[in-house]
C-alpha positions as CSV (number, residue, x, y, z in Angstrom):
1,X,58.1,35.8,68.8
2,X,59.6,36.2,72.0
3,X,62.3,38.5,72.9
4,X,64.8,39.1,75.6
5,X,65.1,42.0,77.6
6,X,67.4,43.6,79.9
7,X,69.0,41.1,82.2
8,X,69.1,38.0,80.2
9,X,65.8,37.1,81.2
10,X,63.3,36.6,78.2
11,X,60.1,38.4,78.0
12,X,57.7,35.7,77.8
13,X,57.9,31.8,76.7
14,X,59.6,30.4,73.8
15,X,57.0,30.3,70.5
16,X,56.7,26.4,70.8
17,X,55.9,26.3,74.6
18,X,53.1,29.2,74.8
19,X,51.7,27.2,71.8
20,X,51.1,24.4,74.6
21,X,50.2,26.2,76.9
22,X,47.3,27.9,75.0
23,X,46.0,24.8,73.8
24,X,46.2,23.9,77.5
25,X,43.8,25.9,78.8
26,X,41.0,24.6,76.7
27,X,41.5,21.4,79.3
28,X,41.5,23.4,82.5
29,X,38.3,22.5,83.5
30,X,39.4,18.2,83.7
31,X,41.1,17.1,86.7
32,X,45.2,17.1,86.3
33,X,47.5,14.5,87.2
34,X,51.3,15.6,87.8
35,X,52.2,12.1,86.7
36,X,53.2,13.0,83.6
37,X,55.3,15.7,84.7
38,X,56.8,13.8,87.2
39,X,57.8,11.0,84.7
40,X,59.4,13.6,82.0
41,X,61.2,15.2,85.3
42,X,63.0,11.8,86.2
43,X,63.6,10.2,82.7
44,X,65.6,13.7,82.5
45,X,68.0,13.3,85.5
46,X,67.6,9.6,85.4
47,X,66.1,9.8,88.7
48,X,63.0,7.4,90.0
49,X,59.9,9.5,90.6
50,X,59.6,8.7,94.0
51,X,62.7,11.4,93.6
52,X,60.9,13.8,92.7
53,X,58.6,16.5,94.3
54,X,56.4,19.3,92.7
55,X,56.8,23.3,94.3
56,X,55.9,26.3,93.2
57,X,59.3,27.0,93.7
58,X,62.5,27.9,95.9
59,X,60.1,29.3,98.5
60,X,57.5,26.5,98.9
61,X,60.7,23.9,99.1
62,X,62.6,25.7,101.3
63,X,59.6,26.0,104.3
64,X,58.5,22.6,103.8
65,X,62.5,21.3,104.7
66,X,62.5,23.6,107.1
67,X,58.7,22.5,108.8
68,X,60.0,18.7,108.0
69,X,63.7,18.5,109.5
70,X,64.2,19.2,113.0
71,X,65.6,22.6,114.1
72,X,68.7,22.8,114.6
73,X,71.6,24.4,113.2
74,X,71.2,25.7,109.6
75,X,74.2,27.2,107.4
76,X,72.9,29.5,104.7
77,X,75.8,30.3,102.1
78,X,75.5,32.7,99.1
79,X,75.4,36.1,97.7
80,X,71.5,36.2,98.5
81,X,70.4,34.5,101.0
82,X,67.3,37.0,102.5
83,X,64.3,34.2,101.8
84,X,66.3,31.2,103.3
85,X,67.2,32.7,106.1
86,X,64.1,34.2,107.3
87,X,62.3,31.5,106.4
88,X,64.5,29.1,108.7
89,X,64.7,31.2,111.4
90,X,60.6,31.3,111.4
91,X,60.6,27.4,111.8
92,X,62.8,27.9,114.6
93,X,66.1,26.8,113.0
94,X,69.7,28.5,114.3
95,X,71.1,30.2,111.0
96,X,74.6,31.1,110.5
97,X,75.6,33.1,106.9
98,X,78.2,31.9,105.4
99,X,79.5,34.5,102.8
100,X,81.4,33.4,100.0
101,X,85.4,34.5,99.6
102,X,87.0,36.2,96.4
103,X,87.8,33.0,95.3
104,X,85.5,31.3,92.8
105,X,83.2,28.7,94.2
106,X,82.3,28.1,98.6
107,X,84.9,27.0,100.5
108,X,83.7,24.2,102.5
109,X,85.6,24.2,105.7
110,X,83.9,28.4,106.0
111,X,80.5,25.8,106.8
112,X,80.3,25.0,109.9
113,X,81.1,21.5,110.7
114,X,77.4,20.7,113.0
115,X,75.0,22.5,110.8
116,X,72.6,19.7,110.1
117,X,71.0,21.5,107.0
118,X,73.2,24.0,104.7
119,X,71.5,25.8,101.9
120,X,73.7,27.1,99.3
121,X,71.6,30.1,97.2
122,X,70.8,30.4,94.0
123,X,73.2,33.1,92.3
124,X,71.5,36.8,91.9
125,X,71.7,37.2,88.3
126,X,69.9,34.5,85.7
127,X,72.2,32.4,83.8
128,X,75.0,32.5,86.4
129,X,75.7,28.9,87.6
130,X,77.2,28.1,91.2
131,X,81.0,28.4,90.1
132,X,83.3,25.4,91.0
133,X,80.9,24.0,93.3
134,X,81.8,20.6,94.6
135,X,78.5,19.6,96.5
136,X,81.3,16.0,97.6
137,X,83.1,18.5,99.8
138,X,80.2,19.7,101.9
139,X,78.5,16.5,102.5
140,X,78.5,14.7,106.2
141,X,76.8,12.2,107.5
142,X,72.9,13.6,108.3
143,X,73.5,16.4,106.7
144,X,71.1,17.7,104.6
145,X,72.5,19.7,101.6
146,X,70.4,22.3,99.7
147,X,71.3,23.5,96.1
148,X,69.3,26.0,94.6
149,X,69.5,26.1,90.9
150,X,65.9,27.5,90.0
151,X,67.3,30.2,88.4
152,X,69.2,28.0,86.2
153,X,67.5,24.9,84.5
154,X,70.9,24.0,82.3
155,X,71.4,20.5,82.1
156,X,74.4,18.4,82.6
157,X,77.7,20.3,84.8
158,X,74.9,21.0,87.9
159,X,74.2,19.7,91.3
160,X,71.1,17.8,90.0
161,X,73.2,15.3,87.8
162,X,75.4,14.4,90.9
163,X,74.6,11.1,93.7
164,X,75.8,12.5,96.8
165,X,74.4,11.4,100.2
166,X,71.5,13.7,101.4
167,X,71.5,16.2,98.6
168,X,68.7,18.0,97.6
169,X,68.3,20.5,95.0
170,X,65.8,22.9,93.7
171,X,64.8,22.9,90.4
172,X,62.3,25.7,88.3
173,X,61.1,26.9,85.1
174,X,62.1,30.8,85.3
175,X,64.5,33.0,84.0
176,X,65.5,31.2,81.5
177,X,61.9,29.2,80.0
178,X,60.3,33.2,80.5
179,X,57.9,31.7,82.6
180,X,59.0,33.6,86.2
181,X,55.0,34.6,87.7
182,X,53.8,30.8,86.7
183,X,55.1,28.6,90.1
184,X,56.7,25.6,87.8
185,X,59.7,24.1,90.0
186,X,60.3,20.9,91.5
187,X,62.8,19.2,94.5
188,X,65.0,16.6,93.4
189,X,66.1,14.3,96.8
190,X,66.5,10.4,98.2
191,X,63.0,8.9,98.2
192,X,62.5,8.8,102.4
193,X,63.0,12.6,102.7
194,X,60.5,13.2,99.1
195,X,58.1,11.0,100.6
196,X,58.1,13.4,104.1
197,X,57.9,16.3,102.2
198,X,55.2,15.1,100.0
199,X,52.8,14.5,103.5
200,X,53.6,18.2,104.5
201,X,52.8,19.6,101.5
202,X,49.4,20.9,100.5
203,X,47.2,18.9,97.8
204,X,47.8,20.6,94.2
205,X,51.3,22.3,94.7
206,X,51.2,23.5,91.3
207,X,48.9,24.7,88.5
208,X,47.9,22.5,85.7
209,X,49.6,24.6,83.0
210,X,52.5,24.6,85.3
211,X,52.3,20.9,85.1
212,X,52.1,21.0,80.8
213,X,55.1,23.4,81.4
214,X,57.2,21.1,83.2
215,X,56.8,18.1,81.4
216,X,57.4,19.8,78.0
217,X,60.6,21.6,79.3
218,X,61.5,18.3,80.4
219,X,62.2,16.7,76.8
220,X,65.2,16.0,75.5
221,X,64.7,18.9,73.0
222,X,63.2,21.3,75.2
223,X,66.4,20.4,77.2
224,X,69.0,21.2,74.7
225,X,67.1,24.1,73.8
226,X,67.4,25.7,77.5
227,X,71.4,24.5,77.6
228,X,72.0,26.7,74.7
229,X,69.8,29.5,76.2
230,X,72.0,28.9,79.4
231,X,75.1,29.5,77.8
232,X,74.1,32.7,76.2
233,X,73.3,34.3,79.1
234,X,76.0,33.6,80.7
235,X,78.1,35.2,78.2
236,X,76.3,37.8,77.8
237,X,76.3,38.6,81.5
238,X,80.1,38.3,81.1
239,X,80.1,41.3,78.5
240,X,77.3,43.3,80.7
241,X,79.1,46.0,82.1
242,X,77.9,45.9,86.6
243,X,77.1,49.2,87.2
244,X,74.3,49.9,84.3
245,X,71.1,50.5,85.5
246,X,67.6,50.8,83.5
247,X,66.2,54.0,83.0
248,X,63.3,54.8,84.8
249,X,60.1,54.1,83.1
250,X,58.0,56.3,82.1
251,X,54.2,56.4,82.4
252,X,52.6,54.7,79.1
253,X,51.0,57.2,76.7
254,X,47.5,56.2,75.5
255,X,47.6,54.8,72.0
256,X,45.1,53.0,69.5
257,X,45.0,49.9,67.9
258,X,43.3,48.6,65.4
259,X,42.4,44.7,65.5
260,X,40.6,42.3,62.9
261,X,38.7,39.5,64.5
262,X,38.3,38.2,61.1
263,X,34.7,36.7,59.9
264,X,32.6,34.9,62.3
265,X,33.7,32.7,65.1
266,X,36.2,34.4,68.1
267,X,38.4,31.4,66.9
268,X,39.3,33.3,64.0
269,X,41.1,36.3,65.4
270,X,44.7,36.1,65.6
271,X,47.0,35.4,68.1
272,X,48.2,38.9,68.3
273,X,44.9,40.5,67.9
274,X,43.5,38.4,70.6
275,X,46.4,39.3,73.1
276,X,45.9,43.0,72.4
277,X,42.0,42.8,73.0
278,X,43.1,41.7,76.6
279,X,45.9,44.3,77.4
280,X,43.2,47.3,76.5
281,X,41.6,49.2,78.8
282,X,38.9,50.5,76.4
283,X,37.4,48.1,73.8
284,X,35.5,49.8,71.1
285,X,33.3,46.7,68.9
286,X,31.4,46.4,65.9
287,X,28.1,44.2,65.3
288,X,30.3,42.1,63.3
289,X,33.6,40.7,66.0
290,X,31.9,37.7,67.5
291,X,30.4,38.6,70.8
292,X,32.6,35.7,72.6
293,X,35.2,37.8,72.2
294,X,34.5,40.8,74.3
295,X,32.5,38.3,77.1
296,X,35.6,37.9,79.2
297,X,37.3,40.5,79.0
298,X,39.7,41.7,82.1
299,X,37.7,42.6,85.4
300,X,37.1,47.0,84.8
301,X,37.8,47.0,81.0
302,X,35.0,49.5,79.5
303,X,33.5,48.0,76.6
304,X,31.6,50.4,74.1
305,X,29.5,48.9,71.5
306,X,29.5,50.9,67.9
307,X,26.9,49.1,66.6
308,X,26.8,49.8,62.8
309,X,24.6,47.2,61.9
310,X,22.6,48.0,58.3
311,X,20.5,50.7,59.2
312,X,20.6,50.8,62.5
313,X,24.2,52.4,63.6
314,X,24.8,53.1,66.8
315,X,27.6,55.4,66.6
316,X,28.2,57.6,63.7
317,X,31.6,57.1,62.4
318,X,32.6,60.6,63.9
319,X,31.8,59.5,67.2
320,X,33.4,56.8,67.1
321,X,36.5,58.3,66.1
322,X,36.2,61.1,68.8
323,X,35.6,58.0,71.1
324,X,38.9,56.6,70.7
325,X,40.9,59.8,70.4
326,X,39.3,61.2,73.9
327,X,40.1,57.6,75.7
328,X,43.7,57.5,74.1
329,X,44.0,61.5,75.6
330,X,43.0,59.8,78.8
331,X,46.6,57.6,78.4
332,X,44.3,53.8,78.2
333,X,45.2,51.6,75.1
334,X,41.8,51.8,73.5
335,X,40.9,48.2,71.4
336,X,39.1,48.9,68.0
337,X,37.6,45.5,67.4
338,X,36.3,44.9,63.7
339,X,34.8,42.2,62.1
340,X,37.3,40.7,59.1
341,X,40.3,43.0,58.2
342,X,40.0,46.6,59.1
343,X,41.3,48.2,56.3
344,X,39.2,46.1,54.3
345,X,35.8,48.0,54.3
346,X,36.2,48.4,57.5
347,X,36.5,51.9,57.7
348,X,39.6,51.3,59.6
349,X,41.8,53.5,57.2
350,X,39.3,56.3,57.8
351,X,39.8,56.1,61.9
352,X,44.0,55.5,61.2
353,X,43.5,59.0,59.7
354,X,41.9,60.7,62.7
355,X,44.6,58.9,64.7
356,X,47.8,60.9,63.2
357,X,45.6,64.0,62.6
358,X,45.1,64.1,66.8
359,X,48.7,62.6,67.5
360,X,47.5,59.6,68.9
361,X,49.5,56.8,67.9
362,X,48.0,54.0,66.1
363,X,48.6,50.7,65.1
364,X,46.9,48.1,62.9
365,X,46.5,44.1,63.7
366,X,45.6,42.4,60.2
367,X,42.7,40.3,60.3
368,X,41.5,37.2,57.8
369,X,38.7,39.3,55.1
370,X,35.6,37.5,54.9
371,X,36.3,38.3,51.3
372,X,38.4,35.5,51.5
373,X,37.9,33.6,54.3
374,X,34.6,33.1,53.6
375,X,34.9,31.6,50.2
376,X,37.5,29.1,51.7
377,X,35.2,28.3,54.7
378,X,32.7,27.3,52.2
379,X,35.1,25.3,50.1
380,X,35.0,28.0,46.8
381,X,38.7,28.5,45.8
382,X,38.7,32.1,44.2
383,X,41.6,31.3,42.0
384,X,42.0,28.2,39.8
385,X,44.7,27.7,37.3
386,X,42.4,26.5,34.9
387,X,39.6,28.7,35.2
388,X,40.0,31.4,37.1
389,X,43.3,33.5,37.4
390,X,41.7,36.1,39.0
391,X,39.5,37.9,40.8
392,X,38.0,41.3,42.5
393,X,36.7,42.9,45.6
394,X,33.8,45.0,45.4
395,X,31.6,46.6,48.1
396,X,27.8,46.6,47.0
397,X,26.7,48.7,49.8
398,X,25.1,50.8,46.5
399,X,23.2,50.0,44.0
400,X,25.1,50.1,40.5
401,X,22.6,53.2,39.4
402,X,23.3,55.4,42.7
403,X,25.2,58.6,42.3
404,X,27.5,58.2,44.5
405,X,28.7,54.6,43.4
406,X,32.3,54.5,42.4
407,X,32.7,51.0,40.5
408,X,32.7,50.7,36.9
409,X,30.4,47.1,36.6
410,X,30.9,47.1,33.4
411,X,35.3,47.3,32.9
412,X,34.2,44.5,35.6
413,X,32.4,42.4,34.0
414,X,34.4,42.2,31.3
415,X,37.9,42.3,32.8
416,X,37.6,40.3,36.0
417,X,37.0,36.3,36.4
418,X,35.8,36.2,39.7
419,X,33.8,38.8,41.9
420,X,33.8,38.4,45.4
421,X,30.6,41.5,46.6
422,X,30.6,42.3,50.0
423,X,27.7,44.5,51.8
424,X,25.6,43.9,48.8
425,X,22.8,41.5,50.1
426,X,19.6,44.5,49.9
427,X,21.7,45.5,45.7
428,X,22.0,42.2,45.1
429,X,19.3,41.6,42.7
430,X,19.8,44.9,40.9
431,X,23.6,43.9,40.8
432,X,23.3,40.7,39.4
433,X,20.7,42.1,36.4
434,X,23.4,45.1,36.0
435,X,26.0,42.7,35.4
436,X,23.7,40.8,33.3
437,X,23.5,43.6,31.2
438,X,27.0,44.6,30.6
439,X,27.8,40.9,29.2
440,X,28.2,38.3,32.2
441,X,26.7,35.2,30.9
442,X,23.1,34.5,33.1
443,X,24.8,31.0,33.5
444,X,27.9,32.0,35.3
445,X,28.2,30.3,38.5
446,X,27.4,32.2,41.5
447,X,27.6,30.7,45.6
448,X,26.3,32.8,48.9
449,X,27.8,32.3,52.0
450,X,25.9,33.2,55.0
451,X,27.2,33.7,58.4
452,X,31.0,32.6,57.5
453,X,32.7,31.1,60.0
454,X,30.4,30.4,62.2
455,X,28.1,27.2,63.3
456,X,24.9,28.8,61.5
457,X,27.0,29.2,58.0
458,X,25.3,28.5,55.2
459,X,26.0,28.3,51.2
460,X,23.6,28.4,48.4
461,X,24.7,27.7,45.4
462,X,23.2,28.8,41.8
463,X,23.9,31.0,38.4
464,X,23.8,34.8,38.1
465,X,20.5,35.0,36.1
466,X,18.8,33.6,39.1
467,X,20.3,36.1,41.4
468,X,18.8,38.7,38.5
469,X,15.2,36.9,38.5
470,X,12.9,39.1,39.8
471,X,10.5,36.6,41.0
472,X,12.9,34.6,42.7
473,X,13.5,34.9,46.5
474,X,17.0,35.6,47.8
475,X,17.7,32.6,50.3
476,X,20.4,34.7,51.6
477,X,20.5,37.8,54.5
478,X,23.2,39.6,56.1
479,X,26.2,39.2,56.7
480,X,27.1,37.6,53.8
481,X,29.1,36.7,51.0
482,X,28.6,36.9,47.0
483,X,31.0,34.8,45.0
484,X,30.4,35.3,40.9
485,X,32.2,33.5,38.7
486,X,33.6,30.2,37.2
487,X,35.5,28.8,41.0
488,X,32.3,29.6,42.1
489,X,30.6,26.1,40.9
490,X,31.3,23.1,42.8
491,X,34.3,22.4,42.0
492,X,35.4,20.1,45.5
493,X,32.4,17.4,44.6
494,X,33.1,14.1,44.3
């Protein structure tokens, strides 16, 4: 979730907006219309949208009236007026500050009575609104008055709800919305000086997920949403004491974190993982992430492949652990990408270890288990109230006979309704007999998913004494997924 930092200003989107705007990049690559925008922008201040004018902000809307109006004399009123100014004066305009008194609000007769064009700033600190401002009182005929509010989007009790002759004011989606780097603002004004504007202004103002931004922050909801924010800040900029000050930051120490991509497609990671995958400067992956996920990452991110594919590992697990302690030394944020959940046969408990044994701090990003993600991607509920009430994770990576083997098939067999095997494709046959053996009934339902997740997944369906047959041929390779039991039978068939 999104959370606020120092200054009132949140540290990234509301929850409900970034969800739009991630699902907006998927259309980035269509053509986008700011109609829509537009429409939301007016319907809010029950404007026309031949009112209405698309900037990347105060900056872009401020040169374009001052490329569009003639120069003349401009008044420039506010506690910080630095951009206006210098960007009136470079169009050739004749500025005159006008500094606001102790009193709240700007005393109109301080403007000079021939300035043509008078800008009144946006207030320095987010959330503050322009105090008693009567925009009535500095109006004249042909003037041109300027209201920033881009640092506040409140609704109703601002500039932009008010008909006054030659008003315009500037509008964005900043402090407030967390969305300050993106370039969302617009210009509210009478049609004849829009329509001027508009011809100055270069095709495609703002981004496309600038334009999703505005016309989402432009609902009714999303409005009363951003009032409420409004008036928090304020009062909590009431209560800030003025003269604290940040403490310096300090340079980032190098740290580890461990991320699940879960089983199969990149679609499957999380929303967390994914974003931590991007923010690393070292990504260390396994055979098993999906490769789509480490195909676009950042522009100088080093990307080191571990391998461990069956029998062919590329890195032993010591060096892989060396690798992301001697990275994390370096002060990068090292990415340990691992297919499903890493502390679910993932060895990812093992590297945690090495972690607080070298000091390095480490921290671990849940991912969905193909040990159940890939029954449910196949449609094979592991639980069933009926018939199956429970079941068990086991790793077949050895045969039941090996030495070194730690699982007791036979309590299993008798104790456990469903088995989910993982890793157990080359033991499967000797598994399946083994289990045979102890007292699983050869008819017991058994299901293999292949490749879960992804758009080669496949399932095979059969018993547990054909898995056992020694003349039979698995249908089934790595990586895959053993399901024996009674959910395992097709239970979702018509």
């Amino acid at each position: 979730m999104t959370t606020p930092r120092a200054g009132n200003s949140p540290a990234g989107p509301p929850d409900w907006l970034r969800a739009r705007l991630l699902a907006a990049l998927d259309q980035l690559g269509r053509p986008a219309s700011p109609d829509a925008a537009i429409a939301a922008i007016a319907a809010r201040h029950r404007r026309s949208p031949d009112e209405v004018l698309l900037v990347s902000g105060a900056a872009e809307a401020l040169a374009l009236l001052a490329r569009v109006l003639p120069a003349g004399l401009a008044a420039c009123a506010g506690s910080d007026t630095g951009d206006a100014e210098k960007i009136l004066r470079a169009a050739g305009h004749n500025v005159q500050l006008v500094t606001p008194n102790a009193q709240p609000g700007l005393d109109a007769d301080a403007v000079p009575d021939d300035a043509d064009l008078v800008i009144v700033a946006s207030p320095a600190e987010p959330g503050t609104r322009h105090a008693a401002l009567a925009p009535e009182r500095l109006a004249r005929p042909g003037r041109i008055l300027v209201i920033d509010e881009t640092r506040d989007d409140a609704p109703p009790g601002n500039a932009a709800q008010q008909d006054v002759p030659g008003l315009v004011v500037l509008r964005g989606l900043a402090s407030g919305w967390g969305l300050d780097g993106l370039g969302a603002g617009y210009l509210l004004g009478e049609p004849t000086l829009v329509a001027a504007l508009r011809q100055a202004q270069p095709a495609l103002p703002v981004s496309a997920l600038a334009l999703v931004a505005l016309e989402a922050c432009s609902q009714p909801e999303a409005v009363a949403w951003s009032s409420a924010q409004s008036a928090q800040a304020a009062q909590d900029n009431a209560l800030r004491p003025r003269t604290q000050k940040p403490a310096p930051a300090s340079k980032p120490a190098g740290s580890v974190v461990l991320i699940g991509a879960g089983p199969g497609g990149s679609d499957l990671i999380t929303m967390r993982g994914w974003r931590a995958l991007h923010d690393a400067d070292v990504v260390v992956a396994d055979r098993l992430a999906d490769p789509a996920l480490t195909r676009q990452l950042r522009p100088g991110v080093l990307l080191v492949n571990a391998g461990k594919a069956p029998g062919a590992q590329q890195l032993s697990q010591e060096q892989i652990n060396q690798v992301l302690i001697e990275h994390a030394r370096a002060g990068r944020r090292v990415a340990r990408l691992k297919g499903g959940d890493p502390f679910v046969f993932g060895r990812g408990g093992e590297e945690a270890a090495a972690c607080a044994a070298a000091g390095i701090a480490c921290t671990v990003i849940p991912g969905l288990s193909s040990a159940l993600a890939g029954p449910a991607l196949a449609g094979i509920p592991l639980t069933h109230r009926e018939i199956g009430q429970s079941f068990t994770v086991v790793s077949g990576h050895l045969p039941p006979d090996h030495p070194d083997s730690r699982v007791d098939w036979k309590a299993l067999a008798a104790g456990s309704d469903t088995l989910v095997l993982l890793m157990a494709v080359r033991n499967l046959r000797a598994i399946a007999a083994h289990l045979t053996g102890c007292g699983t009934p050869p008819e017991t339902p058994a299901a293999l998913v292949q490749d879960a997740g992804t758009p080669g997944q496949r399932v095979f369906r059969g018993t547990l004494g054909g898995l056992a047959d020694p003349d039979s041929e698995l249908p089934v390779r790595n990586p895959a997924v053993i399901i024996i039991g009674p959910t395992a039978g097709d239970l979702l068939s018509a």
